[in-house]
C-alpha positions in Angstrom: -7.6 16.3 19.0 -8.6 12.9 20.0 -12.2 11.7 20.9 -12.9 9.0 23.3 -15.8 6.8 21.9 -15.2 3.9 23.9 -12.9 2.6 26.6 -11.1 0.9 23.6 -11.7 3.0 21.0 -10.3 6.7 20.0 -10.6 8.5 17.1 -8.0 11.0 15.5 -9.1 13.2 13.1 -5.9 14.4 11.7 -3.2 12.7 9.3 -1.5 9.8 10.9 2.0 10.1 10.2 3.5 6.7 11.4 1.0 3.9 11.3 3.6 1.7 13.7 3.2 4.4 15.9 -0.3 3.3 16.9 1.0 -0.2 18.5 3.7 1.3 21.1 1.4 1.2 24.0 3.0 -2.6 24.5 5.0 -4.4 22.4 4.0 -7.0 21.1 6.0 -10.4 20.6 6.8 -11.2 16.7 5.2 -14.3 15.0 6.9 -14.9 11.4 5.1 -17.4 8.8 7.1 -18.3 5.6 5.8 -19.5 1.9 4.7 -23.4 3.8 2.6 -21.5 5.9 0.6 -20.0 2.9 -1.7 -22.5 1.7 -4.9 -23.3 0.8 -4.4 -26.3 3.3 -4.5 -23.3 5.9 -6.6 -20.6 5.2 -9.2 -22.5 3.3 -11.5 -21.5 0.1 -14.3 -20.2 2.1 -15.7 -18.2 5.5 -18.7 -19.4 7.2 -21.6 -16.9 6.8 -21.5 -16.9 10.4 -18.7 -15.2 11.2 -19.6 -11.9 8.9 -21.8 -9.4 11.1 -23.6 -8.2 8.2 -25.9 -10.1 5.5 -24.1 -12.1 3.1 -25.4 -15.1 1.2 -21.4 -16.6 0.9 -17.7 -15.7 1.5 -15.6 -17.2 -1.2 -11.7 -17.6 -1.6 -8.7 -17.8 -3.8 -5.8 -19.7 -3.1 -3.4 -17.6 -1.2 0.1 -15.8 -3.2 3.7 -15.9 -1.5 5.3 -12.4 -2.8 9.0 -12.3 -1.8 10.9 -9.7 -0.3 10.7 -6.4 -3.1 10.4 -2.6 -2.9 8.7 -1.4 0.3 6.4 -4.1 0.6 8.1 -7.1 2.5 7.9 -11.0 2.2 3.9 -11.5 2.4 0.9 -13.9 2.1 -2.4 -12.4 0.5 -5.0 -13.5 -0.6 -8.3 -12.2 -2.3 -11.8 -13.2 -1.7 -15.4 -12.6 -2.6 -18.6 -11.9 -0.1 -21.5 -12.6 -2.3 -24.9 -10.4 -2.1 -28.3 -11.9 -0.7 -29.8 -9.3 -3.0 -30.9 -11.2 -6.2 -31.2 -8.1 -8.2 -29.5 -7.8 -12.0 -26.9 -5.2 -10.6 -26.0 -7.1 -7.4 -22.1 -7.4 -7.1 -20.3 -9.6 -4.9 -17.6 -7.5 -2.5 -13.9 -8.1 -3.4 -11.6 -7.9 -1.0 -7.9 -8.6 0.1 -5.9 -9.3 2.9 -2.1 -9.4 3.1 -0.1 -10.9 5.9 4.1 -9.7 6.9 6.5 -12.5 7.5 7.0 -10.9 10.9 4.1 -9.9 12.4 4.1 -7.5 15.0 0.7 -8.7 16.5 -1.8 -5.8 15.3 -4.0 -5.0 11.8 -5.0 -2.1 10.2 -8.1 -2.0 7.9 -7.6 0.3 4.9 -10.8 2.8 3.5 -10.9 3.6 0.0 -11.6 6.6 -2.0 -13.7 8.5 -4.3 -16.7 6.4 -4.8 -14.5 2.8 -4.2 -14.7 0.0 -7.0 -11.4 -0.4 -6.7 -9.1 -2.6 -4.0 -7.0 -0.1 -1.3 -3.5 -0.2 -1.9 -2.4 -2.6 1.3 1.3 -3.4 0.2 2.9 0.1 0.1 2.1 3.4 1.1 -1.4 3.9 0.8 -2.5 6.6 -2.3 -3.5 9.9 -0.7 -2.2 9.4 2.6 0.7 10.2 4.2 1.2 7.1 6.3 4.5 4.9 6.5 4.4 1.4 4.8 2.0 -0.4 7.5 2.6 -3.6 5.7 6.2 -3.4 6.7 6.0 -2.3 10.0 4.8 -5.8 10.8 0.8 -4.9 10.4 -1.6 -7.5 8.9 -3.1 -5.0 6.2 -6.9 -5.7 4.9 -9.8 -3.7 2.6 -12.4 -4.1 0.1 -13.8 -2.5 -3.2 -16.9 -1.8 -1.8 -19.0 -4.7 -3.4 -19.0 -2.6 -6.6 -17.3 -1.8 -10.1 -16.7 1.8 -11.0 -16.8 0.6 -14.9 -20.3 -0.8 -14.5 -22.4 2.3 -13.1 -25.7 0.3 -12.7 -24.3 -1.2 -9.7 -25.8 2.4 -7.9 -29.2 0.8 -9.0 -29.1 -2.0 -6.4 -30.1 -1.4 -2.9 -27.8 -3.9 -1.1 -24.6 -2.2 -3.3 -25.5 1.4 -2.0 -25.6 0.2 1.8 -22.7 -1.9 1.6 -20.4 1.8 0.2 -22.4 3.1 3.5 -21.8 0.9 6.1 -21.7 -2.8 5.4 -18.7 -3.6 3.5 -16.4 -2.2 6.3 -18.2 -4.6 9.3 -18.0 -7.5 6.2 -14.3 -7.2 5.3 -13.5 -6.9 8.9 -15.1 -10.2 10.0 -13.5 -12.1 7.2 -10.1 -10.6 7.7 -10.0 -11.6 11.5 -11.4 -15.0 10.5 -8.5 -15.1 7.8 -5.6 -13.5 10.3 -6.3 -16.2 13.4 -6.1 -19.1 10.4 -2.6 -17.6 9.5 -1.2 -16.7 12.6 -3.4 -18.9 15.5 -4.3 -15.6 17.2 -6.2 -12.3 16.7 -5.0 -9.2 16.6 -3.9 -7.8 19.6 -4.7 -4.1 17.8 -6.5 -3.3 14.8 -7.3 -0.1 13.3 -9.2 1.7 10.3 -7.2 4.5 8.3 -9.5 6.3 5.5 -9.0 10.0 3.6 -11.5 11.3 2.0 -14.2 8.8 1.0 -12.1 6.5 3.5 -12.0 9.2 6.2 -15.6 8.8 5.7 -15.7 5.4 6.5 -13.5 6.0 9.4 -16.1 8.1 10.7 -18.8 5.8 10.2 -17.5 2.4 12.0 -16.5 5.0 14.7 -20.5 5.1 15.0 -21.4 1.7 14.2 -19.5 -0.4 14.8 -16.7 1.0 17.5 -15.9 -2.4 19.4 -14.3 -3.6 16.4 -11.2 -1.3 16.4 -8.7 0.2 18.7 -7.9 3.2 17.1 -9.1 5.0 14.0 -7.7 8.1 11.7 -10.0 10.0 9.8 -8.2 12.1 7.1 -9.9 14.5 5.0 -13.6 13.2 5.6 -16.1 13.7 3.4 -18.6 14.1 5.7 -21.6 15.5 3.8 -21.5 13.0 0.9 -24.6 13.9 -0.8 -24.3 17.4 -1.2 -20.6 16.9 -2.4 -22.7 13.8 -4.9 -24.6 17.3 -6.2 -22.4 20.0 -5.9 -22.0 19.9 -9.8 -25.9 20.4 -10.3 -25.6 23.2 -7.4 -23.2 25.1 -9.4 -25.3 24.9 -12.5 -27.9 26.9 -10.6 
């Protein structure tokens, strides 16, 4: 079953099998970086608030990691960065996210959800927990996702508004503007594709830049969506009565 939303957008709402699989409508050519072309010199320590669609009072990052060829996960560049809140509440959390980049890049991204209630960074190397996707990563996809702008060990975080809209909505738009920033710095181009993947809280999240924000992506899988999130947030209180 496949939705149109848009003439570039389309949403499948069943397991992808093969994440390569979404990029065979034209191949693409190859562009291949090495370790000299994973520098701070080149990706920078910081995105202009600018270029994020959604508030943010600062985008912040590390200096970029070389990871050889090992396991599934090929030869990569990643680095990790920080979108920090405009809220100034005492529970306010900055998002942390990461983006990894293939030696050989097959011209097209994929943007990873999460699951159960986030805090914690999607698996972008391998094959991603819960899933039954290949390794995107080595299929030559630029791989990117965030922890939701909160920490699962800190509960308060629920306490601040700007935390509970960014595990709505926010933190996908934010981690996809700074990961295209981020991918054009590495490679000199956009990608030609990009896609969201998500199950469960991440199928979510599929569903919901499929509402708000569909010019961003060119395909989207939505695994497992939970789609009614409150009454699954008090089903334990339901079966009490």
């Amino acid at each position: 079953m496949q939705i149109a939303v848009t003439s570039r957008l389309s949403v499948a709402v069943f397991p992808l099998l093969l994440a390569g699989s979404l990029c065979v409508a034209q191949p693409l050519k190859p562009v291949t970086i090495t370790a000299a072309d994973c520098t701070a010199a080149r990706l920078g320590d910081a995105i202009p608030v600018a270029s994020i669609g959604e508030p943010v009072a600062g985008v912040r990052l590390s200096p970029p990691v070389w990871n050889g060829d090992a396991g599934p996960a090929p030869a990569n560049c990643s680095i990790d960065g920080e979108m920090l809140p405009t809220s100034k509440g005492p529970h306010a959390l900055p998002i942390k996210f990461r983006v990894m980049f293939p030696a050989v890049w097959q011209g097209f991204a994929i943007q990873f959800g999460g699951g159960g209630n986030n805090g914690v960074l999607p698996r972008l190397a391998g094959v991603p927990a819960g899933g039954s996707m290949t390794n995107a990563l080595a299929d030559g996809a630029a791989t990117y996702g965030s922890d939701s702008g909160h920490n699962m060990a800190d509960p308060d975080w629920s306490l601040d508004d700007e935390s509970i809209k960014n595990l709505a909505y926010m933190q996908m738009k934010k981690t996809h503007d700074a990961a295209m920033v981020l991918i054009k710095r590495v490679y000199g181009a956009a990608p030609r594709y990009n896609y969201y993947a998500g199950t469960s809280q991440g199928g979510r999240e599929a569903l919901t830049v499929a509402q708000r924000y569909p010019a961003d992506y060119d395909g989207i899988t939505a695994n497992v969506s939970i789609v009614n999130f409150s009454a699954l947030m008090l089903a334990p209180v339901y079966m009490r009565i």
